[in-house]
KELORO-842200 format. One record per residue: residue number from 1; residue in three letters; x, y, z of N, C-alpha, C, O, CB in turn; chain. Coordinates in Angstrom, 1 decimal, always signed. Glycine has a CB too. Example, Ala and Ser with C-alpha at 12.3 -4.5 7.8 and 13.67 -1.06 7.14 Angstrom:
KELORO-842200
nukol->1	zanu->ALA	nu->+13.2	nv->-5.7	nw->+7.8	cau->+12.3	cav->-4.5	caw->+7.8	cu->+13.2	cv->-3.3	cw->+7.8	ou->+14.2	ov->-3.3	ow->+8.5	cbu->+11.3	cbv->-4.5	cbw->+9.0	nulo->A
nukol->2	zanu->SER	nu->+12.8	nv->-2.2	nw->+7.1	cau->+13.7	cav->-1.1	caw->+7.1	cu->+12.9	cv->+0.0	cw->+7.9	ou->+13.4	ov->+1.1	ow->+8.0	cbu->+14.1	cbv->-0.6	cbw->+5.7	nulo->A
END
This chain:
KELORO-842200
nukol->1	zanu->UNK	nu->-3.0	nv->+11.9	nw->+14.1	cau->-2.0	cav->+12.9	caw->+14.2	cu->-2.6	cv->+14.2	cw->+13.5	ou->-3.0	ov->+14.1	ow->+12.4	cbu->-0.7	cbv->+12.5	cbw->+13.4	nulo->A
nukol->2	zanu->UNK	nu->-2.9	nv->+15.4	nw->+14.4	cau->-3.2	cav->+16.6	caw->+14.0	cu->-1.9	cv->+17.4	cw->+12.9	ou->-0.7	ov->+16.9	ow->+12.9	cbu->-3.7	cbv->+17.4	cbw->+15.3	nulo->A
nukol->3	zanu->UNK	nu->-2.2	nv->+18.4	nw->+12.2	cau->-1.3	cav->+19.0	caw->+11.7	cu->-1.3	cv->+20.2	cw->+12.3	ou->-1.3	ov->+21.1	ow->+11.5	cbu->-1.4	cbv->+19.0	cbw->+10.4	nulo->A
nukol->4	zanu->UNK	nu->-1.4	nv->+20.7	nw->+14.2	cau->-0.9	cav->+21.5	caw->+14.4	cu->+0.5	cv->+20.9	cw->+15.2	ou->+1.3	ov->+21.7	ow->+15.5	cbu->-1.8	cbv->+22.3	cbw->+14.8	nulo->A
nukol->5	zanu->UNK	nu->+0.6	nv->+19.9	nw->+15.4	cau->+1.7	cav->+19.2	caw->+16.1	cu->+3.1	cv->+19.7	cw->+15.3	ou->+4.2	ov->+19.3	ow->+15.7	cbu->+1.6	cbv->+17.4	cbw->+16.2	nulo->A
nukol->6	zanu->UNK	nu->+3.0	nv->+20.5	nw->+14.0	cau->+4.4	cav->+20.7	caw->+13.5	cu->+4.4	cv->+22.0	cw->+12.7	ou->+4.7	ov->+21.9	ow->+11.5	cbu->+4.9	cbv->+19.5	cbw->+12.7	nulo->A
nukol->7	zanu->UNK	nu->+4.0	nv->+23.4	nw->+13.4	cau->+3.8	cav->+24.0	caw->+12.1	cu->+4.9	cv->+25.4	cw->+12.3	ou->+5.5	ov->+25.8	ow->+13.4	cbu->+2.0	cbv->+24.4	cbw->+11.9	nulo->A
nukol->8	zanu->UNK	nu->+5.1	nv->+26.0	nw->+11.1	cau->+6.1	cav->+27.0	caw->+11.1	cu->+5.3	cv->+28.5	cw->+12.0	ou->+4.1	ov->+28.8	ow->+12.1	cbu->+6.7	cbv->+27.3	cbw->+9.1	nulo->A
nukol->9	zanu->UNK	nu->+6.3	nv->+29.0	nw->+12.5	cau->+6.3	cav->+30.2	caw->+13.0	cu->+6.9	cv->+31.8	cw->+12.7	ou->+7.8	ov->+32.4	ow->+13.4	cbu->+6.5	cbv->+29.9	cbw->+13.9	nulo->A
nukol->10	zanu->UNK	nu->+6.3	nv->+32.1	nw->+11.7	cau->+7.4	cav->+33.5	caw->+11.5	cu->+8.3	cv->+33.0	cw->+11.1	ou->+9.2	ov->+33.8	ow->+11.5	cbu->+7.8	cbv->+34.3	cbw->+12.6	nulo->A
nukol->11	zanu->UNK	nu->+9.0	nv->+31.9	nw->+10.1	cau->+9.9	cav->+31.7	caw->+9.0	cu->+10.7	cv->+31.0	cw->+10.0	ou->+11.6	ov->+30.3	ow->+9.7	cbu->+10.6	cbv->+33.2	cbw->+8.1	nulo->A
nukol->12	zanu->UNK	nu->+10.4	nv->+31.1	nw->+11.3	cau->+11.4	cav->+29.6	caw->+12.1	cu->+11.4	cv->+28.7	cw->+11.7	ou->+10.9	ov->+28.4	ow->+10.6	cbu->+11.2	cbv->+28.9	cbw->+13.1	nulo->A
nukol->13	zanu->UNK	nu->+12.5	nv->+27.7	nw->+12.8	cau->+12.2	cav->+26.2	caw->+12.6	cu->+10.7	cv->+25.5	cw->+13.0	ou->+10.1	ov->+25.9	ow->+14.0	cbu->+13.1	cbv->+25.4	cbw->+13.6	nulo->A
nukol->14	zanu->UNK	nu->+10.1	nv->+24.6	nw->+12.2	cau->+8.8	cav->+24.2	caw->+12.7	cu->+8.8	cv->+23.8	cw->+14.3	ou->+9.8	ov->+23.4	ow->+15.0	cbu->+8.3	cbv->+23.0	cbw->+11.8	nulo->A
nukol->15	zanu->UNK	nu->+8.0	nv->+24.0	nw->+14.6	cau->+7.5	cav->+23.6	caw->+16.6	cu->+7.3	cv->+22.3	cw->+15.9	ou->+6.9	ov->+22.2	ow->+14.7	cbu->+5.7	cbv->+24.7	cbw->+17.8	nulo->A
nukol->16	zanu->UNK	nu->+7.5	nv->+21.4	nw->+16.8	cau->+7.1	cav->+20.2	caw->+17.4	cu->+6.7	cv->+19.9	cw->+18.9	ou->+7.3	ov->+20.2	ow->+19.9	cbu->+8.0	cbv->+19.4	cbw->+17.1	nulo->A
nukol->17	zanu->UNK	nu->+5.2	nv->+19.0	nw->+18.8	cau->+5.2	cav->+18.2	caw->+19.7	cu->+4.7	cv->+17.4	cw->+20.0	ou->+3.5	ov->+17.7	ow->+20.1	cbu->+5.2	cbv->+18.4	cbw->+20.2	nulo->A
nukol->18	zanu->UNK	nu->+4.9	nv->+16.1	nw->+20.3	cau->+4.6	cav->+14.9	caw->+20.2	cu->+3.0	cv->+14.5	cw->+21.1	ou->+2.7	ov->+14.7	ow->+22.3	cbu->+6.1	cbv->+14.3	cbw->+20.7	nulo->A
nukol->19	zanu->UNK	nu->+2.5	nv->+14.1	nw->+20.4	cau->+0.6	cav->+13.7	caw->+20.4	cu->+0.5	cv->+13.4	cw->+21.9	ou->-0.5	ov->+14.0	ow->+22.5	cbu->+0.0	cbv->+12.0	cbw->+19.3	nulo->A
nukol->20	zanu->UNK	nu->+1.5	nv->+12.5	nw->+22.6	cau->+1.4	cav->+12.5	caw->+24.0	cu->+2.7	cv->+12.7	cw->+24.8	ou->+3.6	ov->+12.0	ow->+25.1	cbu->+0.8	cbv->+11.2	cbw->+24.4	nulo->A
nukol->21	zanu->UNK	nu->+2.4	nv->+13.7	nw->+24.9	cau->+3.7	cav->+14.2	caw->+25.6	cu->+4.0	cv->+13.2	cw->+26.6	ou->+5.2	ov->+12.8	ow->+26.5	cbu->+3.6	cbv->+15.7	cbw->+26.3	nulo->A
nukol->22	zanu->UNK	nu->+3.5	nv->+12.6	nw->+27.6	cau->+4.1	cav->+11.8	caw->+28.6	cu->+3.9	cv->+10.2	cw->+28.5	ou->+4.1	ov->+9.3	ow->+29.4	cbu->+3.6	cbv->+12.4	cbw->+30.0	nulo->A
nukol->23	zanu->UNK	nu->+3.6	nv->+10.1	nw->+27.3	cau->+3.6	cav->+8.4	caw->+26.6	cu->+4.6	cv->+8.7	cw->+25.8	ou->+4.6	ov->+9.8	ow->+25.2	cbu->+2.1	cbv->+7.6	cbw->+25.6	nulo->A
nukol->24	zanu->UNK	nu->+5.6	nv->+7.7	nw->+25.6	cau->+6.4	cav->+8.1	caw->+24.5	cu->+6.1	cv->+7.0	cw->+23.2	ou->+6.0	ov->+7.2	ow->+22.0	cbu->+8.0	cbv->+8.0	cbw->+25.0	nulo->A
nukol->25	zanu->UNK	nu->+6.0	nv->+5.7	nw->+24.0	cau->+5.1	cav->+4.5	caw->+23.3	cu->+3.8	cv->+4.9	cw->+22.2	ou->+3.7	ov->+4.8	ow->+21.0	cbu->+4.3	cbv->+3.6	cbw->+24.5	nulo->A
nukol->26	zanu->UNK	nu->+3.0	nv->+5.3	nw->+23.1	cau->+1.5	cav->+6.1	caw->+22.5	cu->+2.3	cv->+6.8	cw->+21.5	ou->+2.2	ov->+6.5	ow->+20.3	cbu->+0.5	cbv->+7.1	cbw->+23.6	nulo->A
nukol->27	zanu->UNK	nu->+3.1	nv->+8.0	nw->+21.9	cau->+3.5	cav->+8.6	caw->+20.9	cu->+3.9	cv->+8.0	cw->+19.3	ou->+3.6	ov->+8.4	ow->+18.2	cbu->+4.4	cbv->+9.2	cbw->+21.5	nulo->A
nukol->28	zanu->UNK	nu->+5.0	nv->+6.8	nw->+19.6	cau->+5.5	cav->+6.6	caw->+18.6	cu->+4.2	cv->+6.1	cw->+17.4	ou->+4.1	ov->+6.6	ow->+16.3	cbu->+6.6	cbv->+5.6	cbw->+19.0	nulo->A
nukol->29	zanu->UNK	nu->+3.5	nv->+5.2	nw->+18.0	cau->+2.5	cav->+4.2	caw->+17.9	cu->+1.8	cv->+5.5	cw->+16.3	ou->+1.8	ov->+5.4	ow->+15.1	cbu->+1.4	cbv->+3.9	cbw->+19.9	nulo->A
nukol->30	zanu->UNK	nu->+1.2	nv->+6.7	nw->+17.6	cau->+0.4	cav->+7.7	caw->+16.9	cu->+1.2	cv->+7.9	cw->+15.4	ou->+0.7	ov->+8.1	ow->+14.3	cbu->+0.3	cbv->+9.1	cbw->+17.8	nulo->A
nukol->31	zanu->UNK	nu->+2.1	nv->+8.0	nw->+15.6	cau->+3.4	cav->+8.8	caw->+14.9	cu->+2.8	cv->+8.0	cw->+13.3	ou->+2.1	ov->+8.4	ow->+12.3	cbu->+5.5	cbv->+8.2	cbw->+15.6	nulo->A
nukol->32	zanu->UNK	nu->+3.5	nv->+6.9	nw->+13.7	cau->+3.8	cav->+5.8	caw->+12.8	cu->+2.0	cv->+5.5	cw->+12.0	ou->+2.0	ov->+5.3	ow->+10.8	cbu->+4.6	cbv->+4.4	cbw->+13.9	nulo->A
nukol->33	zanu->UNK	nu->+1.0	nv->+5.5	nw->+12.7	cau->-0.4	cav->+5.0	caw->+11.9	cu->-0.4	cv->+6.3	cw->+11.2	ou->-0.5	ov->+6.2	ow->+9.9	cbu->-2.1	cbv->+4.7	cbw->+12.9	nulo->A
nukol->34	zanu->UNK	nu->-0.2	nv->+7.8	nw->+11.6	cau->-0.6	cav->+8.7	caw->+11.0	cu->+0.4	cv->+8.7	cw->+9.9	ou->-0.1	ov->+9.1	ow->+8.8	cbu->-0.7	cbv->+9.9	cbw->+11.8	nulo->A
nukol->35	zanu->UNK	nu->+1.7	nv->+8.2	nw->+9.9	cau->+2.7	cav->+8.5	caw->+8.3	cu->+2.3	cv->+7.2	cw->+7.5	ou->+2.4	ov->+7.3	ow->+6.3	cbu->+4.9	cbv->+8.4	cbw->+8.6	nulo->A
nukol->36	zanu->UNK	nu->+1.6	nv->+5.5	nw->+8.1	cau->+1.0	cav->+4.7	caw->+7.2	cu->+0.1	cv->+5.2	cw->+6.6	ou->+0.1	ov->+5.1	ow->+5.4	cbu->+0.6	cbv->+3.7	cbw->+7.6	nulo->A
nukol->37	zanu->UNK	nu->-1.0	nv->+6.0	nw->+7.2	cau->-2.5	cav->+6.2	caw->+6.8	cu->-2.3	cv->+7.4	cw->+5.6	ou->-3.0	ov->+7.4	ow->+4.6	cbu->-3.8	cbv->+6.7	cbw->+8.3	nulo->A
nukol->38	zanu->UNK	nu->-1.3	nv->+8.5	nw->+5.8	cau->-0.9	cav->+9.7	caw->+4.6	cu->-0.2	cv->+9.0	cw->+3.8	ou->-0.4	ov->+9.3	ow->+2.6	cbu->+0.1	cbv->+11.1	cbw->+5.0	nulo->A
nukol->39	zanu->UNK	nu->+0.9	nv->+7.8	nw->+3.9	cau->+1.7	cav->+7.4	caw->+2.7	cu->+0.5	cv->+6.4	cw->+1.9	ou->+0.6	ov->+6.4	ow->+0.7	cbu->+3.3	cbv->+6.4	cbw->+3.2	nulo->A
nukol->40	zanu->UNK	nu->-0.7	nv->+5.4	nw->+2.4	cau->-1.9	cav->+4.9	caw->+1.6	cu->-2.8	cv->+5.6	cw->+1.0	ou->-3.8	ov->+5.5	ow->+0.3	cbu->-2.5	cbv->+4.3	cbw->+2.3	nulo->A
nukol->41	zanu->UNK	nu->-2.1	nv->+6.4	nw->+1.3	cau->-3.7	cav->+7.7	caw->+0.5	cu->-3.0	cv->+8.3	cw->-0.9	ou->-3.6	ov->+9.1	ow->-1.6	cbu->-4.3	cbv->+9.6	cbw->+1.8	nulo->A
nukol->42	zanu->UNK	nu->-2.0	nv->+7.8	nw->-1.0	cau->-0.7	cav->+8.0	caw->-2.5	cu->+0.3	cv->+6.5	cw->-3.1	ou->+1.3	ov->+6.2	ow->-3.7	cbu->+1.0	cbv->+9.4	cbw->-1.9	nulo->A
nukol->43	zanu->UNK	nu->-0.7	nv->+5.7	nw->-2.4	cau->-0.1	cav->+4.2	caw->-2.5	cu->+0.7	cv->+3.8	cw->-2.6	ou->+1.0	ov->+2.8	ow->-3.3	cbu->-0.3	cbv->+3.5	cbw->-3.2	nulo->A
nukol->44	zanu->UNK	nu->+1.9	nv->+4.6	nw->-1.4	cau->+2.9	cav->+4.1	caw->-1.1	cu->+3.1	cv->+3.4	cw->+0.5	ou->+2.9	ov->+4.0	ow->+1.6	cbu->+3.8	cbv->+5.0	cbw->-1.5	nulo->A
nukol->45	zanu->UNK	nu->+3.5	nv->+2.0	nw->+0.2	cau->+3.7	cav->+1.0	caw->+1.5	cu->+4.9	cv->+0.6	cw->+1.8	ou->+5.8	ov->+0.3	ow->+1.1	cbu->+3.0	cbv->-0.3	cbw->+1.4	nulo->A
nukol->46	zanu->UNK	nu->+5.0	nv->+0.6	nw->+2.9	cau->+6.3	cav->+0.8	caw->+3.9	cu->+6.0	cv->-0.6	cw->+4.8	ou->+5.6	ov->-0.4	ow->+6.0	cbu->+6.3	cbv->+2.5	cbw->+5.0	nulo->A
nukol->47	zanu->UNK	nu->+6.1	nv->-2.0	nw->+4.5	cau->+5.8	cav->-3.0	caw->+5.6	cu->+6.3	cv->-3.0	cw->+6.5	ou->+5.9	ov->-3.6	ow->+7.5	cbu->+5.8	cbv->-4.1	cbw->+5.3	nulo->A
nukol->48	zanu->UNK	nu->+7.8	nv->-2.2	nw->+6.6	cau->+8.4	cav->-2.4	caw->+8.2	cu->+8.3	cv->-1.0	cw->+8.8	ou->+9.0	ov->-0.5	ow->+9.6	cbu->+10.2	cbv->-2.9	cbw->+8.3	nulo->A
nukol->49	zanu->UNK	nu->+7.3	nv->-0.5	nw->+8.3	cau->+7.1	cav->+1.0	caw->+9.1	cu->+6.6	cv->+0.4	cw->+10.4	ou->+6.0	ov->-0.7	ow->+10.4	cbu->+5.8	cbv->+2.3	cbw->+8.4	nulo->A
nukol->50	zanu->UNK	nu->+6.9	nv->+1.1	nw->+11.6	cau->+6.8	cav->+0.7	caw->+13.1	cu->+7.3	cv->+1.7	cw->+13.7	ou->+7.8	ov->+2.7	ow->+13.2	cbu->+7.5	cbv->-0.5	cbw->+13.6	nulo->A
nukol->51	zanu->UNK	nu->+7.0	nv->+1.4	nw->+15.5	cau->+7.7	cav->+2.0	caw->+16.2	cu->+8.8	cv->+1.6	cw->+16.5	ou->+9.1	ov->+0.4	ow->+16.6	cbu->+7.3	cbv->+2.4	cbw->+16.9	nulo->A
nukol->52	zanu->UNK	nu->+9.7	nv->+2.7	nw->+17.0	cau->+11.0	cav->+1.9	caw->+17.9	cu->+10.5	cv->+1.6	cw->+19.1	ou->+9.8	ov->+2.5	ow->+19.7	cbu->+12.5	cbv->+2.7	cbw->+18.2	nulo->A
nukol->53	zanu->UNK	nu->+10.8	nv->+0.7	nw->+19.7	cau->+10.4	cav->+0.4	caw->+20.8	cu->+11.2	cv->+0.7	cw->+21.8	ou->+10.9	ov->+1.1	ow->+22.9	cbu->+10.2	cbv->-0.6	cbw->+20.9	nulo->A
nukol->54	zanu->UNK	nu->+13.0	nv->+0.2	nw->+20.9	cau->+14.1	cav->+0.6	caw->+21.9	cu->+14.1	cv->+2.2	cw->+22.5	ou->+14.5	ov->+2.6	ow->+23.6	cbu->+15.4	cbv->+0.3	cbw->+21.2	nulo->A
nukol->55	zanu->UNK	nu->+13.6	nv->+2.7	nw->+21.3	cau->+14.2	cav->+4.1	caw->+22.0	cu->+12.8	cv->+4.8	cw->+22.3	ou->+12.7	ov->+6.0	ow->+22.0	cbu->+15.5	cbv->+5.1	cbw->+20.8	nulo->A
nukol->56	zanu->UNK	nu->+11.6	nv->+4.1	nw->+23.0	cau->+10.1	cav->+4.1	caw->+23.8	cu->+10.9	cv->+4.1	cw->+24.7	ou->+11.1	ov->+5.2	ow->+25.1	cbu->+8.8	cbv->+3.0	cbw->+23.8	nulo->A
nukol->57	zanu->UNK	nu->+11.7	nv->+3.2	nw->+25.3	cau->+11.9	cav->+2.7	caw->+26.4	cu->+13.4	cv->+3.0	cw->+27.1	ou->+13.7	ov->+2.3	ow->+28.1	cbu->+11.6	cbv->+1.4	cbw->+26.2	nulo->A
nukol->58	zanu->UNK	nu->+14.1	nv->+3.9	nw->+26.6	cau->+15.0	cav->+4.6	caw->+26.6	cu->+14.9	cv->+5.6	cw->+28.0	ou->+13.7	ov->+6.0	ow->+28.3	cbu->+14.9	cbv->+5.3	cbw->+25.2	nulo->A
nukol->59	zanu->UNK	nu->+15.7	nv->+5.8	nw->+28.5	cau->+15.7	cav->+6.7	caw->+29.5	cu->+16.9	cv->+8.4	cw->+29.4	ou->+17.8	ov->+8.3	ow->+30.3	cbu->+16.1	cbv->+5.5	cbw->+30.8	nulo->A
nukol->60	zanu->UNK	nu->+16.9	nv->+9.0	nw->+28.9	cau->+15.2	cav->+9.5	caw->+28.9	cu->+14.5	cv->+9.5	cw->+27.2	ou->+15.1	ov->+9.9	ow->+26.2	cbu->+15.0	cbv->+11.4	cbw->+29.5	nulo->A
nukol->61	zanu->UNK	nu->+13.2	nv->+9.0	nw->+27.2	cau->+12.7	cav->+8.3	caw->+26.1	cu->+12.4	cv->+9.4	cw->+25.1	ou->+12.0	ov->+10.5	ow->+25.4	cbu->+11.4	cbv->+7.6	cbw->+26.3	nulo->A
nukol->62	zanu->UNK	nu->+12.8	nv->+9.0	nw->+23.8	cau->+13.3	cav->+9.6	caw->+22.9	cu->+12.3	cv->+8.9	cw->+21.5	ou->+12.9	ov->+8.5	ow->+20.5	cbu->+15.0	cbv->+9.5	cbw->+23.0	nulo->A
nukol->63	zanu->UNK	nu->+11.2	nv->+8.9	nw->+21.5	cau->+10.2	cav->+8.0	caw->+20.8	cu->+11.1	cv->+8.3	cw->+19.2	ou->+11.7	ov->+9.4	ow->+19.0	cbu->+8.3	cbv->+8.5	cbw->+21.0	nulo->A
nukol->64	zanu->UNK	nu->+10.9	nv->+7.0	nw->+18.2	cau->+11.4	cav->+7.1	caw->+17.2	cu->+10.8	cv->+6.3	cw->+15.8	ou->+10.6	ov->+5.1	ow->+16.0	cbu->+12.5	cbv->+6.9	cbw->+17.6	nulo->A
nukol->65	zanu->UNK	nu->+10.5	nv->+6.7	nw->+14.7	cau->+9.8	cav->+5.8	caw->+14.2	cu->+10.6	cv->+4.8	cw->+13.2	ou->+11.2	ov->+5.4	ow->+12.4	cbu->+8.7	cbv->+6.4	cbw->+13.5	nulo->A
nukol->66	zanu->UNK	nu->+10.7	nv->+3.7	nw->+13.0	cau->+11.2	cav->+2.5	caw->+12.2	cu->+10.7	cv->+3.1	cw->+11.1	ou->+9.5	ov->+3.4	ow->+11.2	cbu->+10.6	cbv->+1.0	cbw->+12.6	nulo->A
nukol->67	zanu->UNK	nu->+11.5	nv->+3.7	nw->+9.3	cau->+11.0	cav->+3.6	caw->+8.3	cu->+11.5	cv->+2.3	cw->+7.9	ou->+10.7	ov->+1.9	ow->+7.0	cbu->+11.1	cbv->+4.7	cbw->+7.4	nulo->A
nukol->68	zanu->UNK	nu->+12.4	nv->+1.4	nw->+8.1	cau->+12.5	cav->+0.1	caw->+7.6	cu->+13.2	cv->+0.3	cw->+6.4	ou->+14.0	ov->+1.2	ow->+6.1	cbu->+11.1	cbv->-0.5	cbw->+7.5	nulo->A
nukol->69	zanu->UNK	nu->+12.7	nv->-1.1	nw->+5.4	cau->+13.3	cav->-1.0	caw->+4.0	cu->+11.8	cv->-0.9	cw->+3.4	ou->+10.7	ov->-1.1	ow->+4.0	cbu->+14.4	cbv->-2.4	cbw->+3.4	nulo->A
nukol->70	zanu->UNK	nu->+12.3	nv->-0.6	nw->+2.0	cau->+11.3	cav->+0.0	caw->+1.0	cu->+11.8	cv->-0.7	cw->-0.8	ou->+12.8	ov->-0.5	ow->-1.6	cbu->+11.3	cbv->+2.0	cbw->+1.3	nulo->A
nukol->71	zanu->UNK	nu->+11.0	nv->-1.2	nw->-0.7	cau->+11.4	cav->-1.9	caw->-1.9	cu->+11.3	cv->-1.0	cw->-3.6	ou->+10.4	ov->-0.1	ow->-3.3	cbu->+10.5	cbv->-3.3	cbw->-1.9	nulo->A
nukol->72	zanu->UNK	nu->+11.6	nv->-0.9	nw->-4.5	cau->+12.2	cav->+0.2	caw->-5.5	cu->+10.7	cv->+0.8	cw->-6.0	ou->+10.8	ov->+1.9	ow->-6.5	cbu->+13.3	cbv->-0.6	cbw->-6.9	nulo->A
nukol->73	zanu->UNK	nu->+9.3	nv->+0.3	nw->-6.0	cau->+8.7	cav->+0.5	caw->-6.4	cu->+8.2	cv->+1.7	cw->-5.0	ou->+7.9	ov->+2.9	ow->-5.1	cbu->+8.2	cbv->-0.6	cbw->-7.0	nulo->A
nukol->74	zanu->UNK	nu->+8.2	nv->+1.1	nw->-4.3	cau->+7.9	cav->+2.0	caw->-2.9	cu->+8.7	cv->+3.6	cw->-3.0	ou->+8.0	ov->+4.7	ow->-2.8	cbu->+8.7	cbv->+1.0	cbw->-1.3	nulo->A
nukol->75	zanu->UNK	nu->+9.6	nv->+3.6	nw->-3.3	cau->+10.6	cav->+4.3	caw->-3.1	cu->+10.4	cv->+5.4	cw->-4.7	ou->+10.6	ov->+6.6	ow->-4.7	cbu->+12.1	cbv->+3.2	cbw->-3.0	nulo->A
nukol->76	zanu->UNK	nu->+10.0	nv->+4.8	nw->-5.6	cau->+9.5	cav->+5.3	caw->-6.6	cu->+8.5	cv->+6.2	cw->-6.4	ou->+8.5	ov->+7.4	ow->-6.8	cbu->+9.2	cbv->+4.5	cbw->-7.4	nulo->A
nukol->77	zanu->UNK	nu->+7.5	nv->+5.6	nw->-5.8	cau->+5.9	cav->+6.1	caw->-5.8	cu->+6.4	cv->+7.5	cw->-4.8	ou->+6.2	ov->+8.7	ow->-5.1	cbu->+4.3	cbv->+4.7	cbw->-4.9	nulo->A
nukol->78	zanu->UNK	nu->+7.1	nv->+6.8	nw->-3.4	cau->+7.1	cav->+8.3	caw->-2.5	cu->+7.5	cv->+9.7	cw->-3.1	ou->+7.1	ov->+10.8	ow->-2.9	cbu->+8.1	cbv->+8.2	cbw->-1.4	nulo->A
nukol->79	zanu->UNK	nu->+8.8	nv->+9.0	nw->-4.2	cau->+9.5	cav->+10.2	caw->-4.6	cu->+8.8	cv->+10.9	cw->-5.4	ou->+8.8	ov->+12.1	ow->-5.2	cbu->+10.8	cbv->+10.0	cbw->-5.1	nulo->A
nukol->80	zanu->UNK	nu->+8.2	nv->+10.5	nw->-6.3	cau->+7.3	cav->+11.1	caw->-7.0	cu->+6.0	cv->+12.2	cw->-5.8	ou->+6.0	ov->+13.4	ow->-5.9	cbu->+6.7	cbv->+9.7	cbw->-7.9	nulo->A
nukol->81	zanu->UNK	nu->+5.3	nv->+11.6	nw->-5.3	cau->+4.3	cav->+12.1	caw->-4.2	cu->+5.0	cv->+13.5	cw->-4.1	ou->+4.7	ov->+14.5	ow->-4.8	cbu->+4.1	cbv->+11.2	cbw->-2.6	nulo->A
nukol->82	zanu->UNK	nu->+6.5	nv->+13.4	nw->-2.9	cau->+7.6	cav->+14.2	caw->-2.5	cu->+7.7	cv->+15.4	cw->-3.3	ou->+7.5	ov->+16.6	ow->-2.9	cbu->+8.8	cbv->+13.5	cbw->-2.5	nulo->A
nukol->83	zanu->UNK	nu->+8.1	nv->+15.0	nw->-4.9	cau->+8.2	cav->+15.8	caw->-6.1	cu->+7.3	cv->+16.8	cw->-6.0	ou->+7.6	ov->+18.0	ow->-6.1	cbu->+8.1	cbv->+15.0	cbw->-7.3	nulo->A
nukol->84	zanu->UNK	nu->+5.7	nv->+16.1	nw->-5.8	cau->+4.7	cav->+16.8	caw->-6.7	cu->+3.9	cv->+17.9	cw->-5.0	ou->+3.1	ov->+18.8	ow->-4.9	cbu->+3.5	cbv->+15.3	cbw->-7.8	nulo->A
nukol->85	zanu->UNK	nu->+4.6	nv->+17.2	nw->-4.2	cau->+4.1	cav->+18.5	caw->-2.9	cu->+4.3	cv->+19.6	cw->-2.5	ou->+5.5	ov->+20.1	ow->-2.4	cbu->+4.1	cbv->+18.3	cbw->-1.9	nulo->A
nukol->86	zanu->UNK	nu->+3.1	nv->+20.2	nw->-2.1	cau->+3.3	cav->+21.6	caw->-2.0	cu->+4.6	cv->+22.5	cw->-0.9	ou->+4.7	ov->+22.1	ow->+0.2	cbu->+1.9	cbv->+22.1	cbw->-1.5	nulo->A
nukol->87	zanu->UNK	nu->+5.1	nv->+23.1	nw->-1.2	cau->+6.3	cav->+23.5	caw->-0.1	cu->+5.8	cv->+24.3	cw->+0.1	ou->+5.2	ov->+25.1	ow->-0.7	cbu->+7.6	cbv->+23.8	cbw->-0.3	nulo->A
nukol->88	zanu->UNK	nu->+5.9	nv->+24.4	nw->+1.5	cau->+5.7	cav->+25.7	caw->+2.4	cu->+6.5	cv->+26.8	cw->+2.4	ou->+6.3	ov->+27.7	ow->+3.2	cbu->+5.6	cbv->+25.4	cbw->+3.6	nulo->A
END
């Protein structure tokens, strides 16, 4: 996942767009390694992070990512990370 797929414009809403526009699967897939691989790099784990699959396969497909449950220590570490990042 690049970080131009979401960036602000002149104080707008951020643009989005999704890594493969005409995979929605691939998309989710991408979605989901790139928010595991940024939440491991602040050692917070999410074991049911995934994609949806249902809504890959959705007509018309609406890719979505599974954050799952997060157990208190998980939930601790993010909020903290969350806390301490930079706002745009």
């Amino acid at each position: 996942m690049n970080d131009d797929m979401c960036e602000e414009q002149g104080g707008a809403e951020a643009v989005f767009e999704l890594p493969f526009p005409d995979d929605a699967l691939a998309s989710a897939v991408a979605l989901s390694d790139g928010l595991r691989a940024a939440l491991a790099l602040h050692g917070v784990v999410f074991p049911s992070l995934r994609p949806d699959l249902a809504s890959c396969v959705a007509v018309p497909a609406r890719p979505l990512v599974e954050l799952g449950r997060a157990n208190p220590q998980a939930v601790v570490r993010l909020t903290r990370v969350l806390m301490r990042a930079d706002v745009r």
